[in-house]
C-alpha positions as a Markdown table, in Angstrom:
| # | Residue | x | y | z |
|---|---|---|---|---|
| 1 | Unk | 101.8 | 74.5 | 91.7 |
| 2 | Unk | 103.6 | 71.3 | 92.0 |
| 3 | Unk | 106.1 | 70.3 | 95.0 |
| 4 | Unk | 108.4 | 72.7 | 96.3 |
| 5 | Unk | 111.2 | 72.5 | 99.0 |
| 6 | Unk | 114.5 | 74.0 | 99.0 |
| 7 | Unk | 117.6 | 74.0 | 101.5 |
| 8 | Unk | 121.0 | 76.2 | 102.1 |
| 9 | Unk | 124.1 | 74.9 | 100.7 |
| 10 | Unk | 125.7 | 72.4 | 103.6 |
| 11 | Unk | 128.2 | 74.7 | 105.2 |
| 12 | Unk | 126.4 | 77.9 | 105.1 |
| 13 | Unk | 124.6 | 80.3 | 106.9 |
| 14 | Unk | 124.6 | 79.2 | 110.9 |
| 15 | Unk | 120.5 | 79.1 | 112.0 |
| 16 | Unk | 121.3 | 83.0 | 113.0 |
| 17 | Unk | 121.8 | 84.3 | 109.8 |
| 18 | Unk | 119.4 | 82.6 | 108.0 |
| 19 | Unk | 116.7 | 84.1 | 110.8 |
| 20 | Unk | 117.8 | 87.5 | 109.0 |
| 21 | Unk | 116.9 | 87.0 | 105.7 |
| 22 | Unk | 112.7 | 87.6 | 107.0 |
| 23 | Unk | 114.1 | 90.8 | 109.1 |
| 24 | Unk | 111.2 | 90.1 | 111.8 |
| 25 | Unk | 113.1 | 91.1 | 114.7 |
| 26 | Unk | 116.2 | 92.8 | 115.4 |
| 27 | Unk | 118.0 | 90.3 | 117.4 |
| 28 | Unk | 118.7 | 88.1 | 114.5 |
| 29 | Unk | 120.2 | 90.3 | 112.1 |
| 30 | Unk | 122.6 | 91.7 | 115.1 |
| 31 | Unk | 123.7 | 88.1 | 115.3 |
| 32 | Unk | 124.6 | 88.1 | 111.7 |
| 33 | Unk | 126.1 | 91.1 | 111.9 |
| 34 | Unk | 128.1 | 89.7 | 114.7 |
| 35 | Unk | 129.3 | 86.8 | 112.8 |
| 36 | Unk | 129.9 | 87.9 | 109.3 |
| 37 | Unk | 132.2 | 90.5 | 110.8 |
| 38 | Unk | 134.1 | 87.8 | 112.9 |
| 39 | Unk | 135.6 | 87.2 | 109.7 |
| 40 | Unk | 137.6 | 90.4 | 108.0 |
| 41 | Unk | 136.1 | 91.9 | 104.9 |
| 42 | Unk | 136.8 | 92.9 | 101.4 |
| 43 | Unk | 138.5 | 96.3 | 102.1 |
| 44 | Unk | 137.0 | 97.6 | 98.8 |
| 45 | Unk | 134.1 | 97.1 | 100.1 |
| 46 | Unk | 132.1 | 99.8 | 98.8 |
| 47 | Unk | 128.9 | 99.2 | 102.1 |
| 48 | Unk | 128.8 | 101.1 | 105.4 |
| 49 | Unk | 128.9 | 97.9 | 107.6 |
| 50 | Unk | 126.7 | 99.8 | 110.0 |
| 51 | Unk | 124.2 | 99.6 | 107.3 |
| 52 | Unk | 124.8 | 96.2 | 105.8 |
| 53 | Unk | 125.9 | 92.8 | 106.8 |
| 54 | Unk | 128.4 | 91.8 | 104.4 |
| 55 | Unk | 129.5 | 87.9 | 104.3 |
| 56 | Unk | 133.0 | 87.4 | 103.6 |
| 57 | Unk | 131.9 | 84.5 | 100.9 |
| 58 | Unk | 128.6 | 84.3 | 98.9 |
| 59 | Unk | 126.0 | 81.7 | 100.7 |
| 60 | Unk | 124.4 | 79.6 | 98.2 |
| 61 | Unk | 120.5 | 78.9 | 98.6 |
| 62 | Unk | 119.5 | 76.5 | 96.7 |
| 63 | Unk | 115.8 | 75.4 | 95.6 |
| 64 | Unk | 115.0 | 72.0 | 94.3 |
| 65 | Unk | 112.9 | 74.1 | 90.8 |
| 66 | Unk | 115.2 | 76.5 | 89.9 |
| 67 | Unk | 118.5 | 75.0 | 89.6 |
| 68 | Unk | 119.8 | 76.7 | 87.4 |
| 69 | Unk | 119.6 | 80.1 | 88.7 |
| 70 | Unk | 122.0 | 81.7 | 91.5 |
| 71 | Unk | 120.7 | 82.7 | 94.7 |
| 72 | Unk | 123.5 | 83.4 | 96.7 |
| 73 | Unk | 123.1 | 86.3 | 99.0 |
| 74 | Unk | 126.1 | 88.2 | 99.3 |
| 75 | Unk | 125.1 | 90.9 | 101.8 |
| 76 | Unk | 121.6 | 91.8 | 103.6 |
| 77 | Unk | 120.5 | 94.8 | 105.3 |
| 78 | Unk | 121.4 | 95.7 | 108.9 |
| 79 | Unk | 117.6 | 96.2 | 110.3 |
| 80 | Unk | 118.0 | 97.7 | 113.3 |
| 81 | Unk | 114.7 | 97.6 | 115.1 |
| 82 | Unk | 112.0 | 95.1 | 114.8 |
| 83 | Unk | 109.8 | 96.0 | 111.9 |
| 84 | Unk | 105.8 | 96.7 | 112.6 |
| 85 | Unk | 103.3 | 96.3 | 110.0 |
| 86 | Unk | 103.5 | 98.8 | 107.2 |
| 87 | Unk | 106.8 | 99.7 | 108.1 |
| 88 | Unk | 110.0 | 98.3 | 105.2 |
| 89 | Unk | 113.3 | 99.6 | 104.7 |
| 90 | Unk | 115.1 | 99.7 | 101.5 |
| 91 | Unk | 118.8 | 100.6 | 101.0 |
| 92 | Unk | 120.3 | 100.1 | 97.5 |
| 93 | Unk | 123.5 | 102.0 | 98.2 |
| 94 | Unk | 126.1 | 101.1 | 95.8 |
| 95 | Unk | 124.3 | 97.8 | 95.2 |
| 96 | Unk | 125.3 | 97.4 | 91.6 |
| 97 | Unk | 123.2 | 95.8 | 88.9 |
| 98 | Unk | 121.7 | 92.6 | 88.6 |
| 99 | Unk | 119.2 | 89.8 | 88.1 |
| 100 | Unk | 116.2 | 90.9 | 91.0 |
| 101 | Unk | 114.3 | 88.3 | 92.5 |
| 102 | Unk | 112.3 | 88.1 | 95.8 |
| 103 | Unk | 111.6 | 85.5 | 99.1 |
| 104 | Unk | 109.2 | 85.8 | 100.8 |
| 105 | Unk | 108.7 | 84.0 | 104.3 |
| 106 | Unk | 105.3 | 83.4 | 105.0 |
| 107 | Unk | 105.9 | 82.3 | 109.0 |
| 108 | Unk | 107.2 | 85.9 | 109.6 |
| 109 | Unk | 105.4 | 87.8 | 107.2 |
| 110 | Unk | 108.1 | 89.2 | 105.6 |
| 111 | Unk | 109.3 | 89.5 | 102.0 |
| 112 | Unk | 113.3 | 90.2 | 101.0 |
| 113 | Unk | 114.5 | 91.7 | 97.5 |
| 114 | Unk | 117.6 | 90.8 | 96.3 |
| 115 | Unk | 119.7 | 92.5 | 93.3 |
| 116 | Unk | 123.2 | 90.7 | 92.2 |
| 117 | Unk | 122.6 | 88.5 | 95.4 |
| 118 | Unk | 122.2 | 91.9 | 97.7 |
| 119 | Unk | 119.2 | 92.4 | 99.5 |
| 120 | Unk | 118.0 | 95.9 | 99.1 |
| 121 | Unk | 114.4 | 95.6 | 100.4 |
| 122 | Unk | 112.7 | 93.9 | 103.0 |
| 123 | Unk | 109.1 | 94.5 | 104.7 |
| 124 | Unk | 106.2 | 93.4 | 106.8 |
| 125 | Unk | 103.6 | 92.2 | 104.5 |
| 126 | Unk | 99.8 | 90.7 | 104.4 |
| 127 | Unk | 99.3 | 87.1 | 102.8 |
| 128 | Unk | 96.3 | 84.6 | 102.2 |
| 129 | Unk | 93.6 | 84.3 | 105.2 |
| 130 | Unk | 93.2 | 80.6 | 106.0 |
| 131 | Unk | 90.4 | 79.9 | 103.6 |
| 132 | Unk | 92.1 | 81.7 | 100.6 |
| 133 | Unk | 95.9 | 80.9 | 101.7 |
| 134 | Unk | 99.1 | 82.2 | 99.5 |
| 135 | Unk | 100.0 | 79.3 | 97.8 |
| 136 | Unk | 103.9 | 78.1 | 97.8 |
| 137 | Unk | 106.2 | 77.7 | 95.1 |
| 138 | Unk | 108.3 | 79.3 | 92.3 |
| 139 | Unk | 106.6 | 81.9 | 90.2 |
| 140 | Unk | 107.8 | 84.3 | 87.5 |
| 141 | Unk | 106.0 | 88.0 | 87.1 |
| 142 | Unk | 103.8 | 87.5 | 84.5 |
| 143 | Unk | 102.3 | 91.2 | 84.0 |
| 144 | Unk | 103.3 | 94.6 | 85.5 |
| 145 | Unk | 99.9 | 97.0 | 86.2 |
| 146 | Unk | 100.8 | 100.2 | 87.5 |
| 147 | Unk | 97.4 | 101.2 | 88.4 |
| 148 | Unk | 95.6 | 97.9 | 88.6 |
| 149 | Unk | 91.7 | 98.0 | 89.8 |
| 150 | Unk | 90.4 | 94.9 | 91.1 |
| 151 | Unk | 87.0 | 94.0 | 89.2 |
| 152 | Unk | 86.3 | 90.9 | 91.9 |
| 153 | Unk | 86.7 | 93.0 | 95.1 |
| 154 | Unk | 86.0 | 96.7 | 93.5 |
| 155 | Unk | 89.2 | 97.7 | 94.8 |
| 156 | Unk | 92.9 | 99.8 | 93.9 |
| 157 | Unk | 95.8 | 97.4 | 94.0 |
| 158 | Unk | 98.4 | 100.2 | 93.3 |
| 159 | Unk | 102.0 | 98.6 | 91.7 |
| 160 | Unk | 100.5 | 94.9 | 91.2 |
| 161 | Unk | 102.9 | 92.5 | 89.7 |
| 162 | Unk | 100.8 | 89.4 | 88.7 |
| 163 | Unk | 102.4 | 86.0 | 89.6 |
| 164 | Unk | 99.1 | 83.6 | 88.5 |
| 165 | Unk | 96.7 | 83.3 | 85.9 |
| 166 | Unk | 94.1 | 83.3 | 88.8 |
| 167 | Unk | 94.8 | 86.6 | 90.6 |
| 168 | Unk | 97.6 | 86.1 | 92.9 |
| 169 | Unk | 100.2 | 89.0 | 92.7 |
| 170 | Unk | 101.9 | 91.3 | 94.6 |
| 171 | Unk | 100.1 | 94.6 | 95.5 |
| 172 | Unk | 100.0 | 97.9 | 97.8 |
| 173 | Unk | 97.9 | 97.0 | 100.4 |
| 174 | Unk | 97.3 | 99.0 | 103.7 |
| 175 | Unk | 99.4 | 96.8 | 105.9 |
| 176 | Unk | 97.9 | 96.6 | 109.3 |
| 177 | Unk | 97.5 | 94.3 | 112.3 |
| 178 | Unk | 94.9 | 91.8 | 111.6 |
| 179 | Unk | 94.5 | 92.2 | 107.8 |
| 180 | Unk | 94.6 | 89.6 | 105.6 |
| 181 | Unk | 94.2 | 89.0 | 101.7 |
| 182 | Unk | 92.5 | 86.0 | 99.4 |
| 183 | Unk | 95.8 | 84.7 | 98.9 |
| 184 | Unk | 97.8 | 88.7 | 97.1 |
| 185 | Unk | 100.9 | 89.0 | 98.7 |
| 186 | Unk | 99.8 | 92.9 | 99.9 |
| 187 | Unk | 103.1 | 95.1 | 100.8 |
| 188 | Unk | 102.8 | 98.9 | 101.8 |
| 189 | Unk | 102.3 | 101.1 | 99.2 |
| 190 | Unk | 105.7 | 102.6 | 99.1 |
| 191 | Unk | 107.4 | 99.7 | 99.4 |
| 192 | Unk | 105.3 | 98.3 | 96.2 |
| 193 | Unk | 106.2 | 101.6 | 93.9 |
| 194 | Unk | 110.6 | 100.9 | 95.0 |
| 195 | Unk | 109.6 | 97.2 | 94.0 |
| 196 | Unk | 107.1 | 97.5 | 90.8 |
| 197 | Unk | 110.3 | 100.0 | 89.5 |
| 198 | Unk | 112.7 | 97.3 | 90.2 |
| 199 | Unk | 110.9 | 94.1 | 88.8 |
| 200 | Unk | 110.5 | 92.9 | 85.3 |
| 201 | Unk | 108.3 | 90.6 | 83.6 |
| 202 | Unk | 110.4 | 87.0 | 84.0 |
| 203 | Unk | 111.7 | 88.2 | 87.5 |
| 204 | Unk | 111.3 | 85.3 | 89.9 |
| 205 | Unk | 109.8 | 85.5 | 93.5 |
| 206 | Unk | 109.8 | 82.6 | 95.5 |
| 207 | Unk | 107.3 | 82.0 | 98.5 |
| 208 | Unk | 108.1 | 79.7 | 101.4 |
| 209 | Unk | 106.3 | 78.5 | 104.5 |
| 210 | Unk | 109.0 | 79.1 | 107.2 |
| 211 | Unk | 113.1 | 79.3 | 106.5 |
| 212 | Unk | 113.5 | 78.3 | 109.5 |
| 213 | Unk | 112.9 | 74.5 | 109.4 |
| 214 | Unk | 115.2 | 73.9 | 106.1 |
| 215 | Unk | 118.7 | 74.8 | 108.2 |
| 216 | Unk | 121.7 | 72.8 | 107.3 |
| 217 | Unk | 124.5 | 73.5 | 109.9 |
């Protein structure tokens, strides 16, 4: 897939909100929530802030491939429990409309969806066993299959969105401790159905190794 590396904006998100984008534990998205409300908001904001961390100014994250498009995240939601495997949340209250795209963080096995820089999903997901990893990189949806069988591993992959001409996409899966895939991005099945309805063909998802390490402060 080529090199790939990306970084926030210098002057952005502080190390704690950046932890909240993967929505792996709790702790970090209370610290965003602590800090973005430090700062007063938008009193037409039309978002319960108990609900959603709102940033008084859109963060800019930029990648290195896709210049051209805007990533700034303008709110994410407030996750308040650490998330187990199968479990997601999804809130798109009064999130209006907008160009969807998708991160996912491989480190913490989590994937985000954004609309018009709001995330509206996030979940615990299954990625690429050692031998077989998830590779990295910007990818586009190349095909939506609703009710996609696998011929290779005589199996349903329920709401796949294909990113490769090889087989990698994004699936339902049975999300559980332990699982693994040969390099699918697997996401419970419910999750999958709120996403397959959200994404297009063109719609960009873009898979890292670990936000964590590509902090600007």
């Amino acid at each position: 897939m080529g090199s790939f590396s990306w970084s926030w904006k210098s002057g952005a998100l502080p190390a704690a909100m950046l932890l909240a984008l993967g929505a792996s534990t709790s702790g970090c998205r209370e610290q965003a929530a602590t800090a973005a409300r430090s700062e007063p908001q938008a009193s037409s904001s039309p978002f319960d802030e108990d609900k959603r961390i709102v940033f008084p100014q859109p963060q800019k994250l930029e990648f290195e491939e896709s210049p051209e498009l805007d990533h700034s995240i303008k709110s994410l939601i407030n996750v308040p429990a650490k998330l187990d495997y199968g479990k997601y949340v999804w809130n798109d209250d009064g999130v209006p409309r907008g160009r969807v795209w998708v991160l996912v963080d491989l480190s913490k096995q989590t994937m985000s969806v954004f609309r018009d820089g709001h995330e509206i999903g996030t979940a615990v997901i299954l990625y690429g066993a050692d031998d077989v990893p998830t590779p990295l990189g910007r990818f586009k949806v190349l095909a939506r299959l609703k009710y996609h069988w696998s011929s290779i591993y005589d199996a349903p992959m329920p709401f796949t969105l294909r990113l490769t001409n090889d087989g990698v996409a994004i699936h339902g899966s049975d999300v559980a401790r332990g699982a693994a895939t040969h390099g699918c991005l697997g996401v419970p099945i419910e999750f999958a159905k709120l996403l397959f309805d959200q994404m297009r063909v063109g719609d960009e998802v873009l898979v890292v190794q670990d936000t964590r390490t590509h902090v600007i402060t």
